[in-house]
BALOBA-1460 file (C-alpha; in Angstrom, 3 decimals):
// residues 286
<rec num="1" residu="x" x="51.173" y="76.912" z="16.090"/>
<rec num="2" residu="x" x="52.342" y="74.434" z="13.045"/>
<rec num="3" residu="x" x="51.999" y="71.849" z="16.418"/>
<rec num="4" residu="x" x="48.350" y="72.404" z="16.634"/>
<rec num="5" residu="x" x="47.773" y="72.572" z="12.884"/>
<rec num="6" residu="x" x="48.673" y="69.425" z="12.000"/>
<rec num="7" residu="x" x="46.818" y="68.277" z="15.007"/>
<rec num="8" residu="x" x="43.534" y="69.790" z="13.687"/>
<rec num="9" residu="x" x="44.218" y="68.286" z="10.083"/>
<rec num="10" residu="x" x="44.736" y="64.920" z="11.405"/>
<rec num="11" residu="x" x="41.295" y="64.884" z="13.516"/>
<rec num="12" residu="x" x="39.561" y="66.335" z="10.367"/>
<rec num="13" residu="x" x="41.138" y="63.156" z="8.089"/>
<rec num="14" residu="x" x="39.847" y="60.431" z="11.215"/>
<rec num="15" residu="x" x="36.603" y="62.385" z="11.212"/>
<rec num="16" residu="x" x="36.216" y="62.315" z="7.078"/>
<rec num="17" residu="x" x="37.632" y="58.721" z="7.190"/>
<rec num="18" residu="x" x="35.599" y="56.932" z="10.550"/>
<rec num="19" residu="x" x="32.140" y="58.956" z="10.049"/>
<rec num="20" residu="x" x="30.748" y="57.143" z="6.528"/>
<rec num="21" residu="x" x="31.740" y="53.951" z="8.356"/>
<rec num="22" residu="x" x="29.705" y="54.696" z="11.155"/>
<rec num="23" residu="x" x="26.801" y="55.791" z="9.106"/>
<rec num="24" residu="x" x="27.365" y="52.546" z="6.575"/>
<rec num="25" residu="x" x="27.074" y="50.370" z="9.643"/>
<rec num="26" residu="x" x="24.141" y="51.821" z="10.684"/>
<rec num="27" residu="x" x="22.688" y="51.004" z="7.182"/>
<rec num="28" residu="x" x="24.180" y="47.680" z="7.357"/>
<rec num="29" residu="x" x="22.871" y="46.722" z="10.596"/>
<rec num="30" residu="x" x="19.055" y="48.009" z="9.270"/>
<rec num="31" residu="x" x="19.438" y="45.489" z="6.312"/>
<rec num="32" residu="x" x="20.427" y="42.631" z="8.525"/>
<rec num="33" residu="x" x="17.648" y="43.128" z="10.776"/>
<rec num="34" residu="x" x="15.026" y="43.183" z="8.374"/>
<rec num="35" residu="x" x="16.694" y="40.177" z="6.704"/>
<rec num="36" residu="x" x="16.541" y="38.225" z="9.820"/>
<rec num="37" residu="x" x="13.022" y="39.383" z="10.858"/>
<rec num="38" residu="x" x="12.241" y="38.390" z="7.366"/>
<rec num="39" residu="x" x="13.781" y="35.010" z="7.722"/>
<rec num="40" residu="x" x="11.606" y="34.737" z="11.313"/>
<rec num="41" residu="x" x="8.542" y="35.584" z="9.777"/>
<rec num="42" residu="x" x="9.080" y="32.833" z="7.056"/>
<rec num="43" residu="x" x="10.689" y="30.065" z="9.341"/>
<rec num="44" residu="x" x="7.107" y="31.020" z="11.746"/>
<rec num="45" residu="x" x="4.453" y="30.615" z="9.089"/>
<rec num="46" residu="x" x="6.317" y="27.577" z="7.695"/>
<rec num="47" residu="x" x="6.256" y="25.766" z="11.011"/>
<rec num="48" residu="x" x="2.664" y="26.710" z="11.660"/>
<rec num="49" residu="x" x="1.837" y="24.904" z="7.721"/>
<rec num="50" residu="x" x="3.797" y="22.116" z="8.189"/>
<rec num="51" residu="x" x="1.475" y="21.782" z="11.870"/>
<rec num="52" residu="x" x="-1.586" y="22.245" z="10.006"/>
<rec num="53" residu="x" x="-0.865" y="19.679" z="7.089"/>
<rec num="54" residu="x" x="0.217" y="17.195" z="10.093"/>
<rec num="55" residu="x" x="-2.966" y="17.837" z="12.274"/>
<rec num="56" residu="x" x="-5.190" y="17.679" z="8.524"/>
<rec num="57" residu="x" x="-5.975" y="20.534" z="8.744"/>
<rec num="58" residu="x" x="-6.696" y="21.042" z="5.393"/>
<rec num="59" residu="x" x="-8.907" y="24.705" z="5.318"/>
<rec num="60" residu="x" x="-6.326" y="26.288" z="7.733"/>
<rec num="61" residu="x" x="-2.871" y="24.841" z="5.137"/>
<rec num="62" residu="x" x="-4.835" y="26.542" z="2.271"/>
<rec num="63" residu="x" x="-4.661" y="29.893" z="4.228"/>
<rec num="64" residu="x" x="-1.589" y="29.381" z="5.248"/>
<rec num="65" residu="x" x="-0.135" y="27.796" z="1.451"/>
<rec num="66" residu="x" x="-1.234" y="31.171" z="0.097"/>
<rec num="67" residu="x" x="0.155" y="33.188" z="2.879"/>
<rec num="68" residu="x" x="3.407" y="31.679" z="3.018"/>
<rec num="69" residu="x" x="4.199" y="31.180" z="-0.566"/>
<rec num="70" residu="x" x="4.234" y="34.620" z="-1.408"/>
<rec num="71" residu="x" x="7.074" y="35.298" z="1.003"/>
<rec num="72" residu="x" x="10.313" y="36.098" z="-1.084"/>
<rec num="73" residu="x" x="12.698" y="33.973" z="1.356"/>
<rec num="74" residu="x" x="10.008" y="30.647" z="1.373"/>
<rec num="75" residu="x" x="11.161" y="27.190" z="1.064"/>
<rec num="76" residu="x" x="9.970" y="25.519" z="-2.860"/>
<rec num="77" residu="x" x="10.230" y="21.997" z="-0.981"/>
<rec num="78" residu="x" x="7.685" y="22.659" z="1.830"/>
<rec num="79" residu="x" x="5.135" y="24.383" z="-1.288"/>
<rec num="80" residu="x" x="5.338" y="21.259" z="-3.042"/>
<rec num="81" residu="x" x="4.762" y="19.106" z="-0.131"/>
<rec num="82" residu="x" x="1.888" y="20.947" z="1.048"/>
<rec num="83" residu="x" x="0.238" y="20.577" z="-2.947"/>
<rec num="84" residu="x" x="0.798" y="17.244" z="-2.824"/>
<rec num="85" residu="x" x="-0.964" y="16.749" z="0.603"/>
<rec num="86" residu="x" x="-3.701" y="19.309" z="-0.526"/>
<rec num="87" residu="x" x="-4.516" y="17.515" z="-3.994"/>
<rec num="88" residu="x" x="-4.911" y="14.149" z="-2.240"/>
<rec num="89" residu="x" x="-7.169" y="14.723" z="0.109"/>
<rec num="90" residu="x" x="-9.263" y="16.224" z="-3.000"/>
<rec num="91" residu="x" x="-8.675" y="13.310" z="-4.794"/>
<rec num="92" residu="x" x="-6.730" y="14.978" z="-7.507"/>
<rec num="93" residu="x" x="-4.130" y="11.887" z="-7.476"/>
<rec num="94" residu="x" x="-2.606" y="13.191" z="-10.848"/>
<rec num="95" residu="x" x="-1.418" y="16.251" z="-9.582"/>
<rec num="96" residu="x" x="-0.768" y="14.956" z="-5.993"/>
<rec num="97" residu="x" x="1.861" y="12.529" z="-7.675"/>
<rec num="98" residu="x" x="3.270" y="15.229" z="-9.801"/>
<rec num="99" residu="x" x="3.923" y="17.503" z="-6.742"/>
<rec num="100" residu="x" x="5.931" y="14.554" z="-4.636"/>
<rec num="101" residu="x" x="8.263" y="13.800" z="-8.054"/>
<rec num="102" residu="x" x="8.573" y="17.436" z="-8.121"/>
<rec num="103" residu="x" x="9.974" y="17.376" z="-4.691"/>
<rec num="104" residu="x" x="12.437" y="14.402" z="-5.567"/>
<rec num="105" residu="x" x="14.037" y="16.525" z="-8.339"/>
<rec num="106" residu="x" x="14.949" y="18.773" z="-5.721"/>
<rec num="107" residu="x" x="16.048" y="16.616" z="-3.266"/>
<rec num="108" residu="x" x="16.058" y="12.857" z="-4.148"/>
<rec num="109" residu="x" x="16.627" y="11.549" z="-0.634"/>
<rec num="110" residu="x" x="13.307" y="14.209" z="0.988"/>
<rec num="111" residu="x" x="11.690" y="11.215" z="2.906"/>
<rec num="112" residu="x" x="8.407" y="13.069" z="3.696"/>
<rec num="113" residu="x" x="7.865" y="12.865" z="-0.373"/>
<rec num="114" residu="x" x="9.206" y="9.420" z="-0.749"/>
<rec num="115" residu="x" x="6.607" y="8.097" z="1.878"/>
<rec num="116" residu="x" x="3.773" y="9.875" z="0.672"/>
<rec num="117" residu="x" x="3.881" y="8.461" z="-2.806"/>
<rec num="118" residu="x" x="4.642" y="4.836" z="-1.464"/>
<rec num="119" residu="x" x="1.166" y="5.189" z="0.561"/>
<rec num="120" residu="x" x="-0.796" y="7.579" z="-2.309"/>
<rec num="121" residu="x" x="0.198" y="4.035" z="-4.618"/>
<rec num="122" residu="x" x="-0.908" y="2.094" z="-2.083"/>
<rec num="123" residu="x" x="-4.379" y="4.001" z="-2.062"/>
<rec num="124" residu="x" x="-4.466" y="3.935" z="-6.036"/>
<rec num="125" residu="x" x="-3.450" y="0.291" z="-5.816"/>
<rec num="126" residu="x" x="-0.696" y="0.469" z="-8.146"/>
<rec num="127" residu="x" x="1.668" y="-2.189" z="-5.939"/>
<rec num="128" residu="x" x="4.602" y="-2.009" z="-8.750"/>
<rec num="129" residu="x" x="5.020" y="1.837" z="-8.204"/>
<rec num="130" residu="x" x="4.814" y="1.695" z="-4.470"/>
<rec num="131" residu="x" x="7.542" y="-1.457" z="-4.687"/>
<rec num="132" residu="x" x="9.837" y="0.446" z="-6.549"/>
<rec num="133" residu="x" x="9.750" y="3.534" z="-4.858"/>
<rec num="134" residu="x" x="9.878" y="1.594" z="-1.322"/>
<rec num="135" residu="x" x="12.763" y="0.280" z="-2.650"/>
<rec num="136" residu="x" x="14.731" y="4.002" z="-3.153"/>
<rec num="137" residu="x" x="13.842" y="4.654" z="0.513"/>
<rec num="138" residu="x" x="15.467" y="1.657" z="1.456"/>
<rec num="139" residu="x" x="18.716" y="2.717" z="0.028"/>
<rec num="140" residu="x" x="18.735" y="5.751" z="2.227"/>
<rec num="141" residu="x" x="21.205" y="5.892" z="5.040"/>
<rec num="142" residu="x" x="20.691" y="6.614" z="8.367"/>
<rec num="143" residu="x" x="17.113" y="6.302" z="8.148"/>
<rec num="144" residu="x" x="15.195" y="7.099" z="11.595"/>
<rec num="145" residu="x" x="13.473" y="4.037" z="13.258"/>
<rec num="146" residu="x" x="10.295" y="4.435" z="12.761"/>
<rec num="147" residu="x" x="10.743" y="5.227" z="8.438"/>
<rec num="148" residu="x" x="13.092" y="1.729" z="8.709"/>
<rec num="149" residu="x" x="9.748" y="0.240" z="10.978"/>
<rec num="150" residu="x" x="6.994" y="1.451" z="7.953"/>
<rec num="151" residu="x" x="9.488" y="0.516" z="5.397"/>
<rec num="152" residu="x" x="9.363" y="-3.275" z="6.658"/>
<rec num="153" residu="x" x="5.597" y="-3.220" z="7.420"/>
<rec num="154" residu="x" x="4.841" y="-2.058" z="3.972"/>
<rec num="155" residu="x" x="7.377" y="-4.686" z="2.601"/>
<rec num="156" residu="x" x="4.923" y="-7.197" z="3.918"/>
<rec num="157" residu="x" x="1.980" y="-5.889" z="2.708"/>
<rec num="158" residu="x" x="3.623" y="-5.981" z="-0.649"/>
<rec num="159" residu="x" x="4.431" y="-9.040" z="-0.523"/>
<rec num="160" residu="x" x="1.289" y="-10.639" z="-0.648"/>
<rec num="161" residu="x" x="0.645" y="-8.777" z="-4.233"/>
<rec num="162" residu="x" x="3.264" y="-10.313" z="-5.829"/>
<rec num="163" residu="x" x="4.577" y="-13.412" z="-3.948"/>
<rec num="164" residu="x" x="3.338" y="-17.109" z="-5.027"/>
<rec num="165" residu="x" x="1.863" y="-18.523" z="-1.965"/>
<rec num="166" residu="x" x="1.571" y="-22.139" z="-1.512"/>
<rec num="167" residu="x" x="-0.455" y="-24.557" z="1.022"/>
<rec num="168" residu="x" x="-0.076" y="-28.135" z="1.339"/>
<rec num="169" residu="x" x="-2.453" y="-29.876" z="4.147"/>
<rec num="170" residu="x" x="-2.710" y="-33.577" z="5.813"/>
<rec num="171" residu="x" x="-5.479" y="-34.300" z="7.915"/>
<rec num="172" residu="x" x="-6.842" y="-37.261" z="9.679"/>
<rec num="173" residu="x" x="-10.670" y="-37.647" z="9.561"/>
<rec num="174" residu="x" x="-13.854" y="-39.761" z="10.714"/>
<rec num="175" residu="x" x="-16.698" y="-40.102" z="8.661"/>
<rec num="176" residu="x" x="-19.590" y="-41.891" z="9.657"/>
<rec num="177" residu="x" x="-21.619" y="-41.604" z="6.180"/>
<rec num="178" residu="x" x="-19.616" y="-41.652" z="3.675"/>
<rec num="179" residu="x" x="-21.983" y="-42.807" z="1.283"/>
<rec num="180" residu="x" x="-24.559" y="-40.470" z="1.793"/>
<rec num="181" residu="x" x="-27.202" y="-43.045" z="2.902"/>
<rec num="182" residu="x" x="-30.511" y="-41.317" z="4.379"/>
<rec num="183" residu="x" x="-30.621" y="-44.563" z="6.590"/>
<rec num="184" residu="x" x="-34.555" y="-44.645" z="6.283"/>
<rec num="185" residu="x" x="-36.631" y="-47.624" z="8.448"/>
<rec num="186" residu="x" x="-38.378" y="-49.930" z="6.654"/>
<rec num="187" residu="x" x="-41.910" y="-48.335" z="5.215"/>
<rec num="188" residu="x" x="-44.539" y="-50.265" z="3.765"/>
<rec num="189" residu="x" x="-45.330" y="-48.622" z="0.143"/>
<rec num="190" residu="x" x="-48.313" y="-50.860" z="-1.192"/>
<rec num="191" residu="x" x="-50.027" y="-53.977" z="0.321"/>
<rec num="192" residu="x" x="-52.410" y="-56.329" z="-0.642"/>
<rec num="193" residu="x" x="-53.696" y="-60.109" z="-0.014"/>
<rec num="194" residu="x" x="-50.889" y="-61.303" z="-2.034"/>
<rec num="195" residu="x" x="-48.136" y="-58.765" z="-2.295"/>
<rec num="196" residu="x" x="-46.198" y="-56.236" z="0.431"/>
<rec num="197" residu="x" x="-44.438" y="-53.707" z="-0.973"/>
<rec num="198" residu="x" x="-41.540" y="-52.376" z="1.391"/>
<rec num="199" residu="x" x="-38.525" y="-49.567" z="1.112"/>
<rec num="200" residu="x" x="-35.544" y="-49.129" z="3.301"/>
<rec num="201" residu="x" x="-32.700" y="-46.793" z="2.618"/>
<rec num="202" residu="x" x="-29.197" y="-47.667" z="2.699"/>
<rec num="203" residu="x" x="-27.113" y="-48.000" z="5.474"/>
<rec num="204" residu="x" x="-24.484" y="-45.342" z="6.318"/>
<rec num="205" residu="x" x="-20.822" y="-46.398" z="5.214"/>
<rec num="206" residu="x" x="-18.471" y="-45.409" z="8.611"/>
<rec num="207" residu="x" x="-14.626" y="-45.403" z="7.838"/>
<rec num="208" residu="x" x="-11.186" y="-43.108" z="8.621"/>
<rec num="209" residu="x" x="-9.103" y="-41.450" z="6.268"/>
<rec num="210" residu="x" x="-6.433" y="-38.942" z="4.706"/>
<rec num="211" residu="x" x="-7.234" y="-35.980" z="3.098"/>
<rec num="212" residu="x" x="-4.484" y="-34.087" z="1.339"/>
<rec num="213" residu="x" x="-5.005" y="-30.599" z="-0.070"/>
<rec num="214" residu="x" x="-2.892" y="-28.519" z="-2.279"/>
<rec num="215" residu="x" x="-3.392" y="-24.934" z="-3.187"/>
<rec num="216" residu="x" x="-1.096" y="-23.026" z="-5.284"/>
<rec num="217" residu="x" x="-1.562" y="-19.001" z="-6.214"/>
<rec num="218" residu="x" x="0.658" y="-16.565" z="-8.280"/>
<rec num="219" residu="x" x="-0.027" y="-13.179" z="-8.900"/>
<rec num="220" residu="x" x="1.700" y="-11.170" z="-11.928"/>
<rec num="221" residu="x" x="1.653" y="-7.336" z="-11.978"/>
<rec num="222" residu="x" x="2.161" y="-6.551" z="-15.275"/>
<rec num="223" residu="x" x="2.122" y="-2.597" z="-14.822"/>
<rec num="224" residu="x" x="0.158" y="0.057" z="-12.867"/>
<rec num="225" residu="x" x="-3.500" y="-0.970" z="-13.030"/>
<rec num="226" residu="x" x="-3.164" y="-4.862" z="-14.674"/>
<rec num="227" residu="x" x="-2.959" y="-7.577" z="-12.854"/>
<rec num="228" residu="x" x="-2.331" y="-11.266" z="-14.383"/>
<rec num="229" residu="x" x="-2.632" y="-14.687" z="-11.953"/>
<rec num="230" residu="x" x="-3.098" y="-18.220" z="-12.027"/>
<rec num="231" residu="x" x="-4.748" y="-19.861" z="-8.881"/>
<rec num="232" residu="x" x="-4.929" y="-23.953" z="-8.616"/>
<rec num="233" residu="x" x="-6.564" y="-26.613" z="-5.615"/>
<rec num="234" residu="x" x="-5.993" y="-30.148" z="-5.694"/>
<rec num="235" residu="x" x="-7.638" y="-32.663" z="-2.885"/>
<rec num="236" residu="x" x="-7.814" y="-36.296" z="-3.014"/>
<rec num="237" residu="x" x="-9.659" y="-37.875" z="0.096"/>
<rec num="238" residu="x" x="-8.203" y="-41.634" z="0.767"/>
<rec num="239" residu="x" x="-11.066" y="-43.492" z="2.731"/>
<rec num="240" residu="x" x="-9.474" y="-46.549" z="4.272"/>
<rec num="241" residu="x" x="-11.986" y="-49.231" z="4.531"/>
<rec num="242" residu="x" x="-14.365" y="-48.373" z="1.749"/>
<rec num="243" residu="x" x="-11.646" y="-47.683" z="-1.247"/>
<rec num="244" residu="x" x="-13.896" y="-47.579" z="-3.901"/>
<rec num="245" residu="x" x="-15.024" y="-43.942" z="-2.607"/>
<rec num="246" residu="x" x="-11.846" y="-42.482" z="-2.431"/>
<rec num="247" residu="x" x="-12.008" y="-39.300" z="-4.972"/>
<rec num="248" residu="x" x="-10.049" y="-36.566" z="-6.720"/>
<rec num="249" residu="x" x="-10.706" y="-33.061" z="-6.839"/>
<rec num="250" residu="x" x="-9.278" y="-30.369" z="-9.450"/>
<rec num="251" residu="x" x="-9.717" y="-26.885" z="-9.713"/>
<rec num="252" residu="x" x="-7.708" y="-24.537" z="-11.722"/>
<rec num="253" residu="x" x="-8.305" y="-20.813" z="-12.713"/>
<rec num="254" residu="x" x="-6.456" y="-18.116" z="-14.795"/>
<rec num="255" residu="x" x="-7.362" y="-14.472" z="-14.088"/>
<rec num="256" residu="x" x="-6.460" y="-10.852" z="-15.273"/>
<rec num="257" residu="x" x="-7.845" y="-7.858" z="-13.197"/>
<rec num="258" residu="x" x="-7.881" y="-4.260" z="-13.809"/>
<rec num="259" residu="x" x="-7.893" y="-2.246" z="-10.247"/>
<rec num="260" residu="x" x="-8.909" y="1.364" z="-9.822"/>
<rec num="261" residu="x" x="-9.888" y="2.413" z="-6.414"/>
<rec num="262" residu="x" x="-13.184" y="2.759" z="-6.512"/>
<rec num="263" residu="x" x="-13.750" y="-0.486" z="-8.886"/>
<rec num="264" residu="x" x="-12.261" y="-3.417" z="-10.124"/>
<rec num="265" residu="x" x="-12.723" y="-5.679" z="-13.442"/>
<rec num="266" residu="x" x="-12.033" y="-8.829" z="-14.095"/>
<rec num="267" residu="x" x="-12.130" y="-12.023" z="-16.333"/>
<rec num="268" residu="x" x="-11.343" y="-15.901" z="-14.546"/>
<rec num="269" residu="x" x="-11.871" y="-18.921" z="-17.311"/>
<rec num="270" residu="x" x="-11.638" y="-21.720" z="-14.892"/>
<rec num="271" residu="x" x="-11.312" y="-25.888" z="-15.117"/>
<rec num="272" residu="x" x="-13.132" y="-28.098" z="-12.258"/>
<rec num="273" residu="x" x="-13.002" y="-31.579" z="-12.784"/>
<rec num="274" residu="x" x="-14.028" y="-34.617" z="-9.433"/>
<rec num="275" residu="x" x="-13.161" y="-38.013" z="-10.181"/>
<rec num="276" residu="x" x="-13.398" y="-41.419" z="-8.479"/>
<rec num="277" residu="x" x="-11.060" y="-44.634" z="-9.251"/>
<rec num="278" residu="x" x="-13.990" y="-45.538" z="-11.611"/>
<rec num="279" residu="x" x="-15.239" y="-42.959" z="-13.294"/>
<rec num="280" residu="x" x="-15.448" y="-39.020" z="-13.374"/>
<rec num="281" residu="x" x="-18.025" y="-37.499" z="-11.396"/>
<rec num="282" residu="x" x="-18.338" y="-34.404" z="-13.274"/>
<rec num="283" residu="x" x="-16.615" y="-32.065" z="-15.122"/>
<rec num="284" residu="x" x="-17.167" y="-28.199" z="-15.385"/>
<rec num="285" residu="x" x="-15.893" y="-25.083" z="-17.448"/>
<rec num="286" residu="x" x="-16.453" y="-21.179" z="-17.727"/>
């Protein structure tokens, strides 16, 4: 008998001590499941935003912004980006840029918001932002190929915003009129018993030469919007036969420019001066 009590007590301790485990696993398994079908339901509607936004679909990423944001397990990162996307296609470039910096304070190396604000500069034409931040992506490692392929495409287009360019030309030429002359025949303009009156134009001037040109340009962003440059041409034409009508020509301008993208204003004083081994030909200022 004492064989089969203790028997019965020990099945009644496994019982008291296995049954709330079995019941606590069935809780825990009902949590995990709608945890995971939680984390499905986010990871869906987040793909099918992130399509939209990609595809412009810009009325279907609203729905699907509003949708997905008020999802307790949603990503802050992908909200942003989609804002950011949203606000620039409505033009609201303030808030656009705010969105993408709000992004890099998350995560400073997210390339989809680094590339976004280098091209939403480009589009508000404000080259020194775009360099700088073109220059943070380039820091990133292991950058896929076709980021490192946009990074040096845009690194020549930027170029030619801040980059002096220079030109220097010789050429060989044949002018048969160098003058001017109208080469006219001989016309009779008054006659009488005693007196013809007669007029002939000149006759052309033909000779070879050099011509040498010289151009010079240098662009100075000064911040965002404001834009300072100096632009200069020089040419001096070398006639070989007929000296006297070799001539030098000057042209210099200094400009600032204020860019938005819908206008631009600007102010260009410029210097233009042609001269001949004799005498100047004319001068001009404005």
């Amino acid at each position: 008998m004492r064989y089969y009590q203790k028997r019965m007590e020990l099945a009644l301790i496994i019982s008291v001590l296995f049954i709330p485990l079995k019941v606590n696993a069935k809780e825990n398994n009902a949590i995990l499941f709608s945890y995971s079908s939680s984390q499905h339901q986010v990871a869906q509607i987040g793909q099918q935003l992130y399509r939209a936004l990609q595809q412009q679909q810009w009325k279907k990423a609203e729905e699907l912004l509003l949708e997905y944001q008020q999802l307790p397990l949603h990503e802050t990162l992908l909200i942003d980006y989609a804002k950011a996307l949203l606000a620039q296609t409505k033009g609201d470039f303030l808030n656009a840029e705010f969105y993408y910096q709000q992004q890099l304070k998350k995560k400073a190396d997210f390339i989809p918001a680094q590339t976004g604000l280098i091209q939403l500069y480009f589009h508000l034409r404000e080259y020194k932002k775009a360099q700088l931040q073109l220059n943070q992506l380039s820091n990133v490692v292991d950058l896929p190929k076709d980021i490192i392929q946009s990074i040096e495409f845009y690194k020549v287009k930027l170029a030619s915003y801040f980059q002096g360019q220079r030109f220097y030309q010789l050429s060989f030429f044949y002018d048969d009129n160098i003058n001017h002359a109208p080469d006219l025949a001989e016309q009779v303009v008054s006659q009488s018993i005693q007196r013809k009156v007669t007029l002939r134009g000149a006759k052309p001037i033909v000779s070879t030469g050099l011509a040498h040109y010289f151009s010079f340009y240098q662009p100075v962003a000064i911040y965002s919007h404001h834009t300072f440059s100096s632009y200069t041409y020089a040419r001096y034409v070398d006639y070989h036969s007929h000296r006297s009508a070799n001539f030098f020509a000057l042209y210099t301008q200094l400009g600032y420019r204020y860019q938005k993208p819908l206008y631009q204003w600007s102010i260009t004083p410029y210097y233009e001066i042609k001269k001949t081994p004799t005498q100047y030909e004319y001068q001009a200022w404005g």
